[in-house]
N, C-alpha and C positions, 0 to 999 in steps of 0.2 A: 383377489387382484388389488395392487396398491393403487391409491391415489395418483401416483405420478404414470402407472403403468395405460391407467384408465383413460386420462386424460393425451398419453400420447394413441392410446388406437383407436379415441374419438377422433383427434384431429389425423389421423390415416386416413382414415371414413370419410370426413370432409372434405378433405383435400380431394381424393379419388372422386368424391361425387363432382364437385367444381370441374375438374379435370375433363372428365368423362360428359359433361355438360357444355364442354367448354368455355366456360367463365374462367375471368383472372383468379390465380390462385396465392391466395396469401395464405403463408402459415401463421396460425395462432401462435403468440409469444408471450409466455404468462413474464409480469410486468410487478413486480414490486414500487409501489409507488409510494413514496414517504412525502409526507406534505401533500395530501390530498381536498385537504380541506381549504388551501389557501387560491386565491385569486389566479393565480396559474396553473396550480397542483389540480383546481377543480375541472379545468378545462382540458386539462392531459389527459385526464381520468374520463372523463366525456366523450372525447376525441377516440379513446385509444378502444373504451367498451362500445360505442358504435361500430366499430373496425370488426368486433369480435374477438379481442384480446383480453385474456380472462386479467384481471387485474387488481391484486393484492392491494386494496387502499386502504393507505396508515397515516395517524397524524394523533396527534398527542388529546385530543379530544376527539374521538371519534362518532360522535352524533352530527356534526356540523358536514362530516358528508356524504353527499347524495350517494341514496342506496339504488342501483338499478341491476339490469343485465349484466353479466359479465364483472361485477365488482362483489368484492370480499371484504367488508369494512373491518379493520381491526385497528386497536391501541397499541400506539409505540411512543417512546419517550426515543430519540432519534440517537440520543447519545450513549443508550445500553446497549454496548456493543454485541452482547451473547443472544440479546433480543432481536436485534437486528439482523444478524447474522441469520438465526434459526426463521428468520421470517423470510429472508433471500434464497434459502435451500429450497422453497416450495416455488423459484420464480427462476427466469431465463435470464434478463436485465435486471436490473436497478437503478431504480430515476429518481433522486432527491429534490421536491421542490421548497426547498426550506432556507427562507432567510433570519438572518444575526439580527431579528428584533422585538428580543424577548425583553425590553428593559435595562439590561448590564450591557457588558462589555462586549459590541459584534465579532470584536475578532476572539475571544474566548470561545463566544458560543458557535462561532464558524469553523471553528479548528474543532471543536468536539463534536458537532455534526457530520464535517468532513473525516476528521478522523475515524470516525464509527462506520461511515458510508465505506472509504478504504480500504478496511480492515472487514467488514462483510464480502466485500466483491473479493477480497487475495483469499478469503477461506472456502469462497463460492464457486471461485475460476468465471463469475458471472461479471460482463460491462457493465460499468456506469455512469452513467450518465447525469450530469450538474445539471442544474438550471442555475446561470451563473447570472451574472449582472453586468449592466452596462458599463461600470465602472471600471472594469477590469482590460478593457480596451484600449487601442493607441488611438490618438486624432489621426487625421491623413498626415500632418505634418510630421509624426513620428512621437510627439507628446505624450506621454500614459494620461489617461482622462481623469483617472481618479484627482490628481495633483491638482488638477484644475476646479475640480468640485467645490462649492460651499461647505465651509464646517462641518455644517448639519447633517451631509451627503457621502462625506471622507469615509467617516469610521465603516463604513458598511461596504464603501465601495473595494479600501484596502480588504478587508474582510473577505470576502469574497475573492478576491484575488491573489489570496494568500491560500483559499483552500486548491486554487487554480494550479498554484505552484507548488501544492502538495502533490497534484496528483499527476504534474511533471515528474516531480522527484521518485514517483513509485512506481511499481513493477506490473500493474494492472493493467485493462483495458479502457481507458476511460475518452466521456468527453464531455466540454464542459461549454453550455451554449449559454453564450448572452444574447441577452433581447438588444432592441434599438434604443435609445436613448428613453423614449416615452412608449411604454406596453399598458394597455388599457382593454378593461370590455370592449368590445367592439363585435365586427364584419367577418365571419371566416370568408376569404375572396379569394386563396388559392394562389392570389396573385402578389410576390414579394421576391427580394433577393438573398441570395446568402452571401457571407463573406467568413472571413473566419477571423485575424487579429484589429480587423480595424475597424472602426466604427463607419457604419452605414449611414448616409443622410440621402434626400431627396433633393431633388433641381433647386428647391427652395432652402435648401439647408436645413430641412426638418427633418429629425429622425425618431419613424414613428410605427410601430408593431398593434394589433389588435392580440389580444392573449391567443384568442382563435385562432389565426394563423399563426402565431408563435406552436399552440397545440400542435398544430396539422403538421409542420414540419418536423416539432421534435419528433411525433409517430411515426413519421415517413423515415427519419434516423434508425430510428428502433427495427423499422420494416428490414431497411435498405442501408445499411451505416456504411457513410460515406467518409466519415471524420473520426477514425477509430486516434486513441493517443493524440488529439489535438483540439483546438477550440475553431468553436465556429459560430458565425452571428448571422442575425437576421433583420430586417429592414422592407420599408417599400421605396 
């Protein structure tokens, strides 16, 4: 019996016992996760093997991430596409958490990240899902955010919002979530809002995400995808 064969009439098994127990039933969703080792990627990957979703985690040094339940630590340089690719054929999804800050140029290495993620899910027929950036967002007033950004904040912000508008342009299933303005360790609190092109703030004008909760929602996407072909953001 294959790997793939195995793993779906365990999760038959499961299901049926849940079921027959009557507890809520989630189906396992094996998870390719690229950028597992980074500040949000690690939190995804935490989020999603508590859940019980078995979860390919990839990141170009792969010692830096936690090994537990439910996770498959392996090595991927993001932008081999044939690596890539052969590593989404063992998964349902695919969730890139990888940002344009290797040093050079963000919007180079955003288009070659995103392009690889692309070209994996159209060979896969699997969704993908960005972990995108704040930047790529409008103000309420209709302003794109990035334009407003300091210098220092631009390169990354266009970056990012040009793999956005790559994966407008293509024929896959995608979606591409930005955080709130400021995403930080913190509180999973369960308690936050969505929105999808505009940027979120609070009664104080604060716009502000804990990675935790950013985690919990993008899983709950993954569970229950609400925002197939569009973007969507997060905030309290």
């Amino acid at each position: 019996m294959t790997l793939s064969r195995r793993w779906l009439v365990s999760t038959l098994l499961a299901v049926a016992a849940l079921a027959h127990a009557g507890q809520p039933v989630v189906v396992p969703v094996r998870i390719l996760l690229v950028g597992a080792s980074g500040m949000i990627g690690s939190r995804i990957l935490a989020e999603a093997a508590a859940r019980g979703h078995p979860v390919i985690a990839a990141a170009r040094h792969p010692d830096r991430i936690a090994a537990g339940p439910n996770i498959r630590v392996v090595q991927l340089d993001a932008t081999d596409v044939q690596a890539f690719t052969a590593l989404a054929r063992d998964a349902d999804v695919i969730v890139t958490a990888v940002s344009p800050r290797g040093g050079g140029d963000p919007m180079q290495e955003a288009r070659a990240v995103g392009d690889a993620a692309i070209s994996a899910a159209r060979a896969t027929g699997h969704r993908l899902i960005v972990v995108g950036g704040a930047g790529s967002l409008n103000l309420p007033d209709g302003r794109p955010l990035a334009e407003t950004l300091p210098p220092a904040y631009r390169g990354e912000a266009l970056a990012m919002r040009a793999v956005r508008d790559s994966l407008k342009a293509s024929d896959i299933n995608w979606t591409f979530f930005s955080p709130a303005a400021s995403i930080a360790p913190g509180a999973r609190t369960g308690k936050y809002r969505l929105g999808t092109t505009v940027l979120l703030s609070d009664h104080n004008g604060d716009s502000r995400i804990s990675a935790e909760d950013y985690a919990k929602a993008l899983v709950d996407e993954v569970e229950s995808p609400a925002h197939q072909r569009a973007q969507m953001t997060i905030a309290y």
